[in-house]
BABABA-770609 format. One record per atom (N, C-alpha, C): residue in one letter; residue number from 1; y, x, z; atom name. Coordinates in Angstrom, 2 decimals, padded with zeros to 5 digits. Atoms other than C-alpha are relative to their C-alpha. Example, Ala and Ser with C-alpha at 12.3 -4.5 7.8 and 13.67 -1.06 7.14 Angstrom:
# residues 2
+-----+-----+---------+---------+---------+------+
| res |   n |      py |      px |      pz | atom |
+-----+-----+---------+---------+---------+------+
|   A |   1 | -001.19 |  000.89 |  000.00 |    N |
|   A |   1 | -004.50 |  012.30 |  007.80 |   CA |
|   A |   1 |  001.20 |  000.90 |  000.00 |    C |
|   S |   2 | -001.19 | -000.82 | -000.06 |    N |
|   S |   2 | -001.06 |  013.67 |  007.14 |   CA |
|   S |   2 |  001.09 | -000.77 |  000.73 |    C |
+-----+-----+---------+---------+---------+------+
***
This chain:
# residues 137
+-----+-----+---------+---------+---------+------+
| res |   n |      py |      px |      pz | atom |
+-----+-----+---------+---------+---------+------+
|   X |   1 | -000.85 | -001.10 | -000.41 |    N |
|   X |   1 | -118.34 | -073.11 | -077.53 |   CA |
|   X |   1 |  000.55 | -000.30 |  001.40 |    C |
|   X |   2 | -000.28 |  000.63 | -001.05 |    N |
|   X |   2 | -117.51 | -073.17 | -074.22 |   CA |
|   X |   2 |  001.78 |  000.63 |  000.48 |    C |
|   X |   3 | -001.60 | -000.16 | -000.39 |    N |
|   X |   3 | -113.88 | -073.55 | -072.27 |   CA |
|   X |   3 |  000.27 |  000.87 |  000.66 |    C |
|   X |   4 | -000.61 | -001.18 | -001.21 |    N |
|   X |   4 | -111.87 | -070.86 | -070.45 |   CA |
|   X |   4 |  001.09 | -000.81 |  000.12 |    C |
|   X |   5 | -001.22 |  000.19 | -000.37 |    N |
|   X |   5 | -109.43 | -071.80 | -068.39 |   CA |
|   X |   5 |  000.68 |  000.96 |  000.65 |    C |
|   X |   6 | -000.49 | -001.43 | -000.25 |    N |
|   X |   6 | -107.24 | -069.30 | -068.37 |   CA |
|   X |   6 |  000.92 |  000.10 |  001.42 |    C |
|   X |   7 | -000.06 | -000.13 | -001.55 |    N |
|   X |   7 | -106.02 | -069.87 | -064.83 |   CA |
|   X |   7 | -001.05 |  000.09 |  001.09 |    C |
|   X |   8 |  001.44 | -000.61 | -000.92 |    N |
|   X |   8 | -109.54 | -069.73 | -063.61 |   CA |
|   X |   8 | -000.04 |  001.02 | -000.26 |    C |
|   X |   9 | -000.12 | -001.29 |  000.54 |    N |
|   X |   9 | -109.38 | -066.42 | -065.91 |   CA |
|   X |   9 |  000.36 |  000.69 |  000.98 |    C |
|   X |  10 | -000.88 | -000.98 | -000.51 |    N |
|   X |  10 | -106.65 | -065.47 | -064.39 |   CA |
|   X |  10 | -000.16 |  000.60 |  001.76 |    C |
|   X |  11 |  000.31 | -000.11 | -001.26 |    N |
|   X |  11 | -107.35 | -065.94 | -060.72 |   CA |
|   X |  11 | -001.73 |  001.03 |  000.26 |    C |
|   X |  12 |  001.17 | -000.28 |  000.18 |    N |
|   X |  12 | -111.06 | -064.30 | -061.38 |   CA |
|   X |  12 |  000.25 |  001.43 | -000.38 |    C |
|   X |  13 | -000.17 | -001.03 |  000.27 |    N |
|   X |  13 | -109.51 | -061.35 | -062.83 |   CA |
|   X |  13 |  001.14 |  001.30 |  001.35 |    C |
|   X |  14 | -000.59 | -000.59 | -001.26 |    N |
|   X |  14 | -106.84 | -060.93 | -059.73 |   CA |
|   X |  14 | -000.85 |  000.50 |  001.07 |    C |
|   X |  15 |  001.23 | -000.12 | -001.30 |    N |
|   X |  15 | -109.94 | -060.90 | -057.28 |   CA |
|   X |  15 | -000.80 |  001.40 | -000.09 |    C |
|   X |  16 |  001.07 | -001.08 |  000.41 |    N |
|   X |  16 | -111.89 | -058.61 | -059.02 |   CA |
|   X |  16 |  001.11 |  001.46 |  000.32 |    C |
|   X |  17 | -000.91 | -000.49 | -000.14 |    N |
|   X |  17 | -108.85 | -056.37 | -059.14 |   CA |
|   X |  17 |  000.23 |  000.64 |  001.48 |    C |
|   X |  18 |  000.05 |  000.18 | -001.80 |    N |
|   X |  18 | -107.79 | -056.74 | -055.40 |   CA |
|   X |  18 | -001.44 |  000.40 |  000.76 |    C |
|   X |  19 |  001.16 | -000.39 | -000.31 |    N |
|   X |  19 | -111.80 | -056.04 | -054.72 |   CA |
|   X |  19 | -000.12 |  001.56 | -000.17 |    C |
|   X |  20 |  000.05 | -001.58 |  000.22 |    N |
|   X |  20 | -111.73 | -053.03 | -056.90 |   CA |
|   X |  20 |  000.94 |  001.33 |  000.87 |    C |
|   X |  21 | -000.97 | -001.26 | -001.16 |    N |
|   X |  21 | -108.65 | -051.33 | -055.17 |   CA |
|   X |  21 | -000.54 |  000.17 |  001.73 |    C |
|   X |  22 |  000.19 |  000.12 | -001.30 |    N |
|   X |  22 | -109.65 | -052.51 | -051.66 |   CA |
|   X |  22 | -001.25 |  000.53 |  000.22 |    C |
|   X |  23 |  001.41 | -000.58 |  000.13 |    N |
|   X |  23 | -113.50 | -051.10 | -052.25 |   CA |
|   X |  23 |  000.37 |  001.54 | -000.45 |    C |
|   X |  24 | -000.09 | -001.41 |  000.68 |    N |
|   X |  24 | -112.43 | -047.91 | -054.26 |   CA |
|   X |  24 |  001.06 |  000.96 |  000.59 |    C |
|   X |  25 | -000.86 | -000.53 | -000.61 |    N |
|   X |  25 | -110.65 | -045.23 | -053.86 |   CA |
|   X |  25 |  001.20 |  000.97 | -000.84 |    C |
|   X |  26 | -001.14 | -000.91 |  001.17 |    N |
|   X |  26 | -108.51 | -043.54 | -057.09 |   CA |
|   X |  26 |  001.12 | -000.69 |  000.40 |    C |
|   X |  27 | -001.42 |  000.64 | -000.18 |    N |
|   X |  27 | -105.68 | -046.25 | -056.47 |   CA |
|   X |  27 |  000.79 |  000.54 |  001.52 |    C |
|   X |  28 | -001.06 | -000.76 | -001.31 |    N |
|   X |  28 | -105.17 | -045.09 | -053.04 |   CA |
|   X |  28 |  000.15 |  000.97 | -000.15 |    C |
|   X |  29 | -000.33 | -000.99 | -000.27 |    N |
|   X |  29 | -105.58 | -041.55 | -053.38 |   CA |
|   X |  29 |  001.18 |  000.27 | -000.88 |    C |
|   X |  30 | -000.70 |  000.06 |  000.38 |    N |
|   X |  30 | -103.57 | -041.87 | -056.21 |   CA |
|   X |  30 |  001.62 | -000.05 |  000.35 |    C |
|   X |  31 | -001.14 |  000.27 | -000.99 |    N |
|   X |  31 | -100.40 | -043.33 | -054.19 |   CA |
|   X |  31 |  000.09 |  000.98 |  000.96 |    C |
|   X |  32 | -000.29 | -000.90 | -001.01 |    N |
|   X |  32 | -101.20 | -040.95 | -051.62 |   CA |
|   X |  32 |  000.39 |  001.22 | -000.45 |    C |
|   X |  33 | -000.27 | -001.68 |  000.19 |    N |
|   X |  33 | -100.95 | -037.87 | -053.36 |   CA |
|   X |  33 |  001.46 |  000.09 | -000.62 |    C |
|   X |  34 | -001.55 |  000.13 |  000.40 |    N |
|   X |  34 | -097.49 | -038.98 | -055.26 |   CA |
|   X |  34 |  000.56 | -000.11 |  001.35 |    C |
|   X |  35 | -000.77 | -000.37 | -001.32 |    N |
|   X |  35 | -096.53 | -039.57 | -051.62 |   CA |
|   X |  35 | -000.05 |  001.32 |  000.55 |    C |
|   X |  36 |  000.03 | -001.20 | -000.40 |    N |
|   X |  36 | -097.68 | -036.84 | -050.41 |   CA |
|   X |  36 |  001.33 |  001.32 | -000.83 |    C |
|   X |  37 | -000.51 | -000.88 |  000.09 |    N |
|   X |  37 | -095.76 | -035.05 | -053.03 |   CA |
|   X |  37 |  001.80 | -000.09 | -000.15 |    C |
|   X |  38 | -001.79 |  000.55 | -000.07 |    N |
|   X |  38 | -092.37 | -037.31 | -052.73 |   CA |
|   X |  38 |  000.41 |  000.80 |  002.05 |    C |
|   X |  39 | -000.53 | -000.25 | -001.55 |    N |
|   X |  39 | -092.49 | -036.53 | -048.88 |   CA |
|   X |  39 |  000.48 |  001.92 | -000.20 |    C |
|   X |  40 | -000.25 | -001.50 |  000.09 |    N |
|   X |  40 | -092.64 | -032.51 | -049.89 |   CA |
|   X |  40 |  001.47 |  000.10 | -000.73 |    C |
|   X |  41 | -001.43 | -000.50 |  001.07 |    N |
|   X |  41 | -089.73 | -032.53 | -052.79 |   CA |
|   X |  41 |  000.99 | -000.97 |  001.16 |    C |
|   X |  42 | -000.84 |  000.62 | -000.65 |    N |
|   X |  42 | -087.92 | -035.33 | -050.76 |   CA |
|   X |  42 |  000.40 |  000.35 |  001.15 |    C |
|   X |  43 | -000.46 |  000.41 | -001.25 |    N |
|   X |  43 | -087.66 | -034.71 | -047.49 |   CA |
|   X |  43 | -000.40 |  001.64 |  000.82 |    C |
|   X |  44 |  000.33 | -001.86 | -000.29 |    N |
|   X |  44 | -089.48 | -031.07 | -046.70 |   CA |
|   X |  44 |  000.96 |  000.95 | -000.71 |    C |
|   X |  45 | -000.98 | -001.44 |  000.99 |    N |
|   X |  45 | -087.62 | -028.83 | -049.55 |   CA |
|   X |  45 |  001.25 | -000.12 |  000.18 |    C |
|   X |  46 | -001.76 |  000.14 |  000.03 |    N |
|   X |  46 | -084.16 | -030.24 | -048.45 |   CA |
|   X |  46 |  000.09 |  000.68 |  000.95 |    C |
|   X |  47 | -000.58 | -000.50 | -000.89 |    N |
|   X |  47 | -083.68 | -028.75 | -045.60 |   CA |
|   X |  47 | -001.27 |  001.15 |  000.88 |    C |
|   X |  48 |  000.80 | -000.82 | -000.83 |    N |
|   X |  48 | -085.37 | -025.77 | -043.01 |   CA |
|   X |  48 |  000.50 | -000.32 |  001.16 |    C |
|   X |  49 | -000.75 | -000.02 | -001.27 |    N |
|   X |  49 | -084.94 | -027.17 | -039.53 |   CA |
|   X |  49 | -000.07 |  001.36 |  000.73 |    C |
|   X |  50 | -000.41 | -000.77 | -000.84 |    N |
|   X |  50 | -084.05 | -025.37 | -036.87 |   CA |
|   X |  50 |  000.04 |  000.13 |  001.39 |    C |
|   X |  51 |  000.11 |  000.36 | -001.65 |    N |
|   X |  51 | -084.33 | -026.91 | -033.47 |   CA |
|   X |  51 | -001.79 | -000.48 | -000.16 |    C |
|   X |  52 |  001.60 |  000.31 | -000.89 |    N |
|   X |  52 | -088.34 | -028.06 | -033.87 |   CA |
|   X |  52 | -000.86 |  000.81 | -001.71 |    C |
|   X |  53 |  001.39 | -000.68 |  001.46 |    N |
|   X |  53 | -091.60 | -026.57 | -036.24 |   CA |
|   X |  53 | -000.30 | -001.54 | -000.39 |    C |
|   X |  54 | -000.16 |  000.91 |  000.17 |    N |
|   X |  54 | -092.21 | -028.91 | -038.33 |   CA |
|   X |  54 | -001.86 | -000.69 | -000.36 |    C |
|   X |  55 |  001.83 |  000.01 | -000.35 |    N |
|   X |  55 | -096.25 | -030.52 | -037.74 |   CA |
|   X |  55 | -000.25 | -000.49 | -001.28 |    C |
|   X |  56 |  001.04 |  000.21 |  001.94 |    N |
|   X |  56 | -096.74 | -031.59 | -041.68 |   CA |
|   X |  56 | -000.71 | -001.55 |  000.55 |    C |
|   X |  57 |  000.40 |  001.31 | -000.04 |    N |
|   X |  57 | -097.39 | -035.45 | -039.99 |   CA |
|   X |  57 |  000.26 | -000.90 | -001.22 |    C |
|   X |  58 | -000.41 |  001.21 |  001.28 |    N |
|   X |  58 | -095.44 | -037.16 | -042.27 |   CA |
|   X |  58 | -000.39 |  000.40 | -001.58 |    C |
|   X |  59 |  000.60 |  000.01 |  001.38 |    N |
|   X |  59 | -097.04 | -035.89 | -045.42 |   CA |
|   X |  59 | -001.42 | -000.44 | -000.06 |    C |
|   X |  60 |  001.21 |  000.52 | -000.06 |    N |
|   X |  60 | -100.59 | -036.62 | -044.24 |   CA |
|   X |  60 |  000.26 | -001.79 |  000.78 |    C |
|   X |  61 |  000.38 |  001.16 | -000.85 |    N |
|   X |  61 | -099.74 | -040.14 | -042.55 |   CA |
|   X |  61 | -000.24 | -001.43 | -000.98 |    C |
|   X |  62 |  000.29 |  001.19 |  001.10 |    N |
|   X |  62 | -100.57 | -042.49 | -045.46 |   CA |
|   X |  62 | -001.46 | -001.34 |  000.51 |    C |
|   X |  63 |  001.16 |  001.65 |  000.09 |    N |
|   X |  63 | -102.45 | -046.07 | -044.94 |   CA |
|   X |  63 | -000.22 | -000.47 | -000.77 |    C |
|   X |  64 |  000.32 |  001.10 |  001.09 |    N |
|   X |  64 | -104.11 | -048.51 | -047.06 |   CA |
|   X |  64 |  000.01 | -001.51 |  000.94 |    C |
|   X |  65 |  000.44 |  001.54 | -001.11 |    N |
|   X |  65 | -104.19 | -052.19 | -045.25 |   CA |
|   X |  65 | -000.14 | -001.20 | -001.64 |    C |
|   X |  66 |  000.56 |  000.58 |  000.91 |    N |
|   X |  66 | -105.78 | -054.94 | -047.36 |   CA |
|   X |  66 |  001.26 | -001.40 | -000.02 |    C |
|   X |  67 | -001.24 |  000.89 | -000.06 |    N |
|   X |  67 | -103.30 | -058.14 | -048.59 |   CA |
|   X |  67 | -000.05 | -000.98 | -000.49 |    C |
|   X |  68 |  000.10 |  000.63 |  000.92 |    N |
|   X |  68 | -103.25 | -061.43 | -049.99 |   CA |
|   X |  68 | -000.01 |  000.22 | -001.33 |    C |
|   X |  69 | -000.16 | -000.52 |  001.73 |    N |
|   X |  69 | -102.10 | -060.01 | -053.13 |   CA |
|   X |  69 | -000.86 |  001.68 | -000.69 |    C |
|   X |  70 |  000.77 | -001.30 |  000.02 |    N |
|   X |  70 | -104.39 | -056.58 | -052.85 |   CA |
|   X |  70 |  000.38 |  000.82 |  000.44 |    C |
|   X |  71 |  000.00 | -001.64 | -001.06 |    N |
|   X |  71 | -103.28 | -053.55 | -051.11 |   CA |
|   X |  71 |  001.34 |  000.55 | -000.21 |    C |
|   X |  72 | -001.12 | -000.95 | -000.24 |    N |
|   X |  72 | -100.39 | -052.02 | -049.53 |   CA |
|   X |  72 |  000.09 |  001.51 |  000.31 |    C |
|   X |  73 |  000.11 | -001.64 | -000.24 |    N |
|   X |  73 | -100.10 | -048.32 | -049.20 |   CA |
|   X |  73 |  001.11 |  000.45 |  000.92 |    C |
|   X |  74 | -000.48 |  000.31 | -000.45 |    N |
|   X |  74 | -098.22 | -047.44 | -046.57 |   CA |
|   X |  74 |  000.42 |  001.75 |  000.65 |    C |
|   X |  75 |  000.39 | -001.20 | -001.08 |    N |
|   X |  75 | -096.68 | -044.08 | -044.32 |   CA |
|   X |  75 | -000.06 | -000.66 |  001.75 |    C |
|   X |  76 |  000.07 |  000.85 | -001.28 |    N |
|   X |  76 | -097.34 | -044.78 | -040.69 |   CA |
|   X |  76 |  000.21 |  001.10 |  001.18 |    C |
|   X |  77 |  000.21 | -000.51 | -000.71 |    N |
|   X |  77 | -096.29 | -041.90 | -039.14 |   CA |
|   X |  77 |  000.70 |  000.07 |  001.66 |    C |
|   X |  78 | -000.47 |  000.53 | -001.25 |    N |
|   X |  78 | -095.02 | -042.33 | -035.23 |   CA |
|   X |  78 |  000.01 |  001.21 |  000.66 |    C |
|   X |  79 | -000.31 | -000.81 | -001.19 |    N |
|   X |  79 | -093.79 | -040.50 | -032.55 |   CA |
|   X |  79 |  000.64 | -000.82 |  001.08 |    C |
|   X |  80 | -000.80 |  000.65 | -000.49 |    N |
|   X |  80 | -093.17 | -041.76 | -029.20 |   CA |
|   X |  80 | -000.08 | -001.47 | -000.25 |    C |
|   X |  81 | -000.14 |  001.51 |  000.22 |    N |
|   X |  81 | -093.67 | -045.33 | -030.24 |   CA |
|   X |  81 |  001.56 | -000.56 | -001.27 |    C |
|   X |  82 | -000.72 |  000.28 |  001.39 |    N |
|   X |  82 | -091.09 | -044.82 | -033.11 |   CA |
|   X |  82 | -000.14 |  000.69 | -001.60 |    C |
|   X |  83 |  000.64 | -000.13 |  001.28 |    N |
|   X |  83 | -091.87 | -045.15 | -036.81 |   CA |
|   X |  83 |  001.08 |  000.95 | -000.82 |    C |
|   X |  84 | -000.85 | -001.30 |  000.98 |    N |
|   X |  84 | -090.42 | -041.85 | -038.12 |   CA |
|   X |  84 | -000.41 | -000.26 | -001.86 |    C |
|   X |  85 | -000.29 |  000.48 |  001.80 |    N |
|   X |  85 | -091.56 | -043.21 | -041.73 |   CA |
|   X |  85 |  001.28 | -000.22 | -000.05 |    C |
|   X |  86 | -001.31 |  001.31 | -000.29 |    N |
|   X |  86 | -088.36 | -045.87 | -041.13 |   CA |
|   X |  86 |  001.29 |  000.99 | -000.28 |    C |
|   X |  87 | -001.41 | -000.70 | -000.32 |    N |
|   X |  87 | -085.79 | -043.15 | -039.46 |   CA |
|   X |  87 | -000.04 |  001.39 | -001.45 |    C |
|   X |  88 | -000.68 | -000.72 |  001.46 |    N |
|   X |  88 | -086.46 | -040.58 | -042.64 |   CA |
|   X |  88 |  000.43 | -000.78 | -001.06 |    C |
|   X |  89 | -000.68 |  000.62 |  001.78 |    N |
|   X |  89 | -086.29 | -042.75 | -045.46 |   CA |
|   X |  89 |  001.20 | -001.00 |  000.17 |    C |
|   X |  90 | -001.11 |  000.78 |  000.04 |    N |
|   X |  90 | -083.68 | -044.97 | -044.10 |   CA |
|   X |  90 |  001.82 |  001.36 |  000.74 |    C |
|   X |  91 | -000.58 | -001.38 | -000.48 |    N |
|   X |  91 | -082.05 | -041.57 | -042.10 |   CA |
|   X |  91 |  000.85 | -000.57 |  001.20 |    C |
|   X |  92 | -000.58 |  000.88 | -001.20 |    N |
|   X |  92 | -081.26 | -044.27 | -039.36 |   CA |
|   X |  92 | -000.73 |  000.36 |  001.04 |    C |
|   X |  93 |  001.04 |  000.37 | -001.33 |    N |
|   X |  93 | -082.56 | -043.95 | -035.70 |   CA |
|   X |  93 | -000.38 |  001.84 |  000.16 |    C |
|   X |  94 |  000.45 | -001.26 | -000.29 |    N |
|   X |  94 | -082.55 | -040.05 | -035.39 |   CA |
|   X |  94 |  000.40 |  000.31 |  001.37 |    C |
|   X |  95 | -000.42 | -000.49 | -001.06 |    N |
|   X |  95 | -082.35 | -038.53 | -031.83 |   CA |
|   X |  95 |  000.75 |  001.20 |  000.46 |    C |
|   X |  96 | -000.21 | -001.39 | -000.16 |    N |
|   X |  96 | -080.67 | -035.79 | -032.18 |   CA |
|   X |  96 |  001.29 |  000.39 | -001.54 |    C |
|   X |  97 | -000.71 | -000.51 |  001.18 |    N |
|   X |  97 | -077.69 | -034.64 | -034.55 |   CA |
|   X |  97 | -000.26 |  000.88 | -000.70 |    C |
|   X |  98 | -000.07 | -001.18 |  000.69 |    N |
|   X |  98 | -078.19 | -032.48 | -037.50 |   CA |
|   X |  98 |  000.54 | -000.47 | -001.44 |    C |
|   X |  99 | -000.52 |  000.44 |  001.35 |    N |
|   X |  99 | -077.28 | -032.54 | -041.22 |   CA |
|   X |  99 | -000.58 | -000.96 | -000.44 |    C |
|   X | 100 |  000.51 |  001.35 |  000.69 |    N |
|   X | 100 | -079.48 | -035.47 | -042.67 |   CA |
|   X | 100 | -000.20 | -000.88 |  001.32 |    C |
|   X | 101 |  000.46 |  001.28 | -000.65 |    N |
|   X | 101 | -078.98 | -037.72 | -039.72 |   CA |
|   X | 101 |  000.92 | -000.92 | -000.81 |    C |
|   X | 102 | -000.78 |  000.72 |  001.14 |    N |
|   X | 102 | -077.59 | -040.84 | -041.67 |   CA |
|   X | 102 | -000.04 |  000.06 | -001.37 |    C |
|   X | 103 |  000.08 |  000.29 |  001.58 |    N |
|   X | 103 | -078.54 | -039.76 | -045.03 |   CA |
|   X | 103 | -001.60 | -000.29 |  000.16 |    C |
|   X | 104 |  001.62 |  000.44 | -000.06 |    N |
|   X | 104 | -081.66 | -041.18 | -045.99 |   CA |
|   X | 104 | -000.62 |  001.34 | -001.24 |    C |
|   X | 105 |  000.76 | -000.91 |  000.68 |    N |
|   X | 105 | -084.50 | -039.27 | -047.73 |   CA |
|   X | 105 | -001.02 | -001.42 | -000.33 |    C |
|   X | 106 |  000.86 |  001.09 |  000.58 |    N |
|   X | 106 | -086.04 | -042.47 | -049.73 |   CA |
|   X | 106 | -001.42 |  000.96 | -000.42 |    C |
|   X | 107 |  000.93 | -000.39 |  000.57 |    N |
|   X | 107 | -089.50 | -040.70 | -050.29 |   CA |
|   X | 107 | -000.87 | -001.16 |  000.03 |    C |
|   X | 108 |  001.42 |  001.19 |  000.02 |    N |
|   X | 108 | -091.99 | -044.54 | -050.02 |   CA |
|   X | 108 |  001.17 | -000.32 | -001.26 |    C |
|   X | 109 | -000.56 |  000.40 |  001.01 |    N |
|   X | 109 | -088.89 | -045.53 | -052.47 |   CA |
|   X | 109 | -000.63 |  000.93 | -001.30 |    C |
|   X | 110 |  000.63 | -000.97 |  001.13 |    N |
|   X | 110 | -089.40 | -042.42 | -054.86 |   CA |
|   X | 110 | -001.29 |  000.52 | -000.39 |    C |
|   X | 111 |  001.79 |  000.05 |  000.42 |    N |
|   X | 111 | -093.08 | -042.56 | -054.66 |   CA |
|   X | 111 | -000.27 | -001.31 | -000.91 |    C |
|   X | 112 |  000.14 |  000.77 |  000.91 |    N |
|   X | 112 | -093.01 | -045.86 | -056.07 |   CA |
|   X | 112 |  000.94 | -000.15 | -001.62 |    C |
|   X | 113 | -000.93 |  000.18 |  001.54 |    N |
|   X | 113 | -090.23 | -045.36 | -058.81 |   CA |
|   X | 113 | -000.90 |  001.11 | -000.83 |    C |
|   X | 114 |  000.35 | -000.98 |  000.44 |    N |
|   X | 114 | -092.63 | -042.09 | -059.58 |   CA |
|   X | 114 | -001.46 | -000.73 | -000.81 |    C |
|   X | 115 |  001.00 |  000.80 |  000.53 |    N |
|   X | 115 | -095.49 | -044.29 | -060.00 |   CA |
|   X | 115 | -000.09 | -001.48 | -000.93 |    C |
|   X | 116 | -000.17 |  001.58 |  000.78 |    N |
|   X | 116 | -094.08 | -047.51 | -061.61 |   CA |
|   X | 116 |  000.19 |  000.89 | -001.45 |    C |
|   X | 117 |  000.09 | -001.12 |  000.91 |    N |
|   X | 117 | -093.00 | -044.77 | -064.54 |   CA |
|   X | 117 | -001.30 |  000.21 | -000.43 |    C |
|   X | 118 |  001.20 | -000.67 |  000.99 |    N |
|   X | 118 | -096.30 | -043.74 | -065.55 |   CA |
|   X | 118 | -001.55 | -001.00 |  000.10 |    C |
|   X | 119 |  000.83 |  000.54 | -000.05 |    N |
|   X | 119 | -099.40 | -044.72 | -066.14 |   CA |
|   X | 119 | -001.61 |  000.28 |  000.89 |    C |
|   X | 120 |  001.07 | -000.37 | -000.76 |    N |
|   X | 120 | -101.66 | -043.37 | -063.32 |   CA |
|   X | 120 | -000.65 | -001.02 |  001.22 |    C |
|   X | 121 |  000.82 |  001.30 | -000.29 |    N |
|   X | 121 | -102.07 | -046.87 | -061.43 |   CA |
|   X | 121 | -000.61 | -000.45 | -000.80 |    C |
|   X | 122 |  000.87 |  000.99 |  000.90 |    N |
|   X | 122 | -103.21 | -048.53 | -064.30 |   CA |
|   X | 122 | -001.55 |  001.36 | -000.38 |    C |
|   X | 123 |  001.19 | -000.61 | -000.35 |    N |
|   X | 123 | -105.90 | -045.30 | -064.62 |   CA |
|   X | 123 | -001.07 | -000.06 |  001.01 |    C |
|   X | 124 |  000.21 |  000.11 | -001.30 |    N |
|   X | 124 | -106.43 | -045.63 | -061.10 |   CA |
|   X | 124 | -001.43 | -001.37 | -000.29 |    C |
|   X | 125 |  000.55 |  001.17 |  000.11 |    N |
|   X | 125 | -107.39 | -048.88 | -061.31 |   CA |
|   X | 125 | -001.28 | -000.46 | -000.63 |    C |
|   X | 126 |  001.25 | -000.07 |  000.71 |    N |
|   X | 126 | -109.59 | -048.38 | -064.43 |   CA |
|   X | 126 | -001.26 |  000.24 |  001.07 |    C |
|   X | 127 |  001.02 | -000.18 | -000.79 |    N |
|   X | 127 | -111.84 | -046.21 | -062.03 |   CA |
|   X | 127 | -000.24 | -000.92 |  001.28 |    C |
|   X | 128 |  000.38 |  000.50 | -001.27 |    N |
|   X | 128 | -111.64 | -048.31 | -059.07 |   CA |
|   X | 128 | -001.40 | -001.34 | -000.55 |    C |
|   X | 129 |  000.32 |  000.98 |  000.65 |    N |
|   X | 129 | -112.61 | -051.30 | -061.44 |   CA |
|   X | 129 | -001.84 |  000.22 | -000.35 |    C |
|   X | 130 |  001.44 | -000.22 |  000.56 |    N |
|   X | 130 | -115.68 | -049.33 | -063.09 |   CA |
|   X | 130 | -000.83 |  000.41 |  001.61 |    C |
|   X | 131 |  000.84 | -000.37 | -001.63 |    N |
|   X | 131 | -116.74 | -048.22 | -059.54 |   CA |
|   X | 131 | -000.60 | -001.70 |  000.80 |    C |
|   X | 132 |  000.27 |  000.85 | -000.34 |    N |
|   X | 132 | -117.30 | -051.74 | -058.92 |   CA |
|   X | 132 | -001.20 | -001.21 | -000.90 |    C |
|   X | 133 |  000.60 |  000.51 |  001.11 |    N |
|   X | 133 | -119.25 | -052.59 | -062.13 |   CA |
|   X | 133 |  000.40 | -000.97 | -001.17 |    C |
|   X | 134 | -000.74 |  000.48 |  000.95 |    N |
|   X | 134 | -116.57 | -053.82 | -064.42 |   CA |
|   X | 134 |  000.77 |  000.91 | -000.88 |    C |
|   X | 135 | -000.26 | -000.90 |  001.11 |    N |
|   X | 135 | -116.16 | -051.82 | -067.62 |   CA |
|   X | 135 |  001.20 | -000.24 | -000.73 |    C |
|   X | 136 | -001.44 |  000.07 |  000.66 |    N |
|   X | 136 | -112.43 | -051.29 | -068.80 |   CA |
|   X | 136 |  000.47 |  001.02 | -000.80 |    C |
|   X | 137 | -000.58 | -001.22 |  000.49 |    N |
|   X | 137 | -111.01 | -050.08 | -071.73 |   CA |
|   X | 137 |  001.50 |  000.23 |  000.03 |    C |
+-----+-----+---------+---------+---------+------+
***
């Protein structure tokens, strides 16, 4: 009968993992589209500006970058050389006074509390996993 060592296991199963997300693509779109729809309820439906139109960047500006530990998901959207992800969700660093300067609009926070809640990473994942030739039930 032969040995497992379940820290070789374990490390063998992180890789594969970290492969599958970083090769596939349900885990990201996944994240992206809960962002996508934290940036709309969060940060779009609160308010109708008034001094600019508003270009719909920050709902499409989502990244993936690869990580020791497997994949960060990320918004990256910029203006100017400043990371307007940062100044909404922290509601710090605005140029200009209006009603939500100083309040934050956590939408990368409430994308992940939306997704730690359910079970559509661990689906995600399934497919990324079988897309790679590892069968999960």
């Amino acid at each position: 009968m032969p040995t497992i060592d379940l820290k070789d296991l374990r490390k063998y199963v992180n890789q594969m993992a970290k492969k599958a997300m970083n090769q596939g693509n349900a885990v990201k779109n996944t994240v992206i589209e809960e962002g996508k729809k934290q940036v709309q309820e969060t940060v779009y439906d609160v308010y109708t500006p008034r001094i600019y139109e508003r270009s719909g960047e920050l709902k499409e500006s989502w990244e993936a970058e690869e990580t020791a530990d497997g994949m960060a998901m990320f918004n990256d959207r910029r203006d100017d050389g400043r990371y307007v992800a940062e100044v909404v969700e922290t509601g710090q660093g605005y140029q200009y006074d209006f009603e939500y300067n100083g309040k934050p609009r956590p939408f990368t926070e409430n994308t992940r509390k939306a997704l730690d809640g359910s079970s559509k990473l661990t689906d995600s994942l399934r497919k990324d996993l079988k897309s790679i030739g590892i069968d999960v039930e």
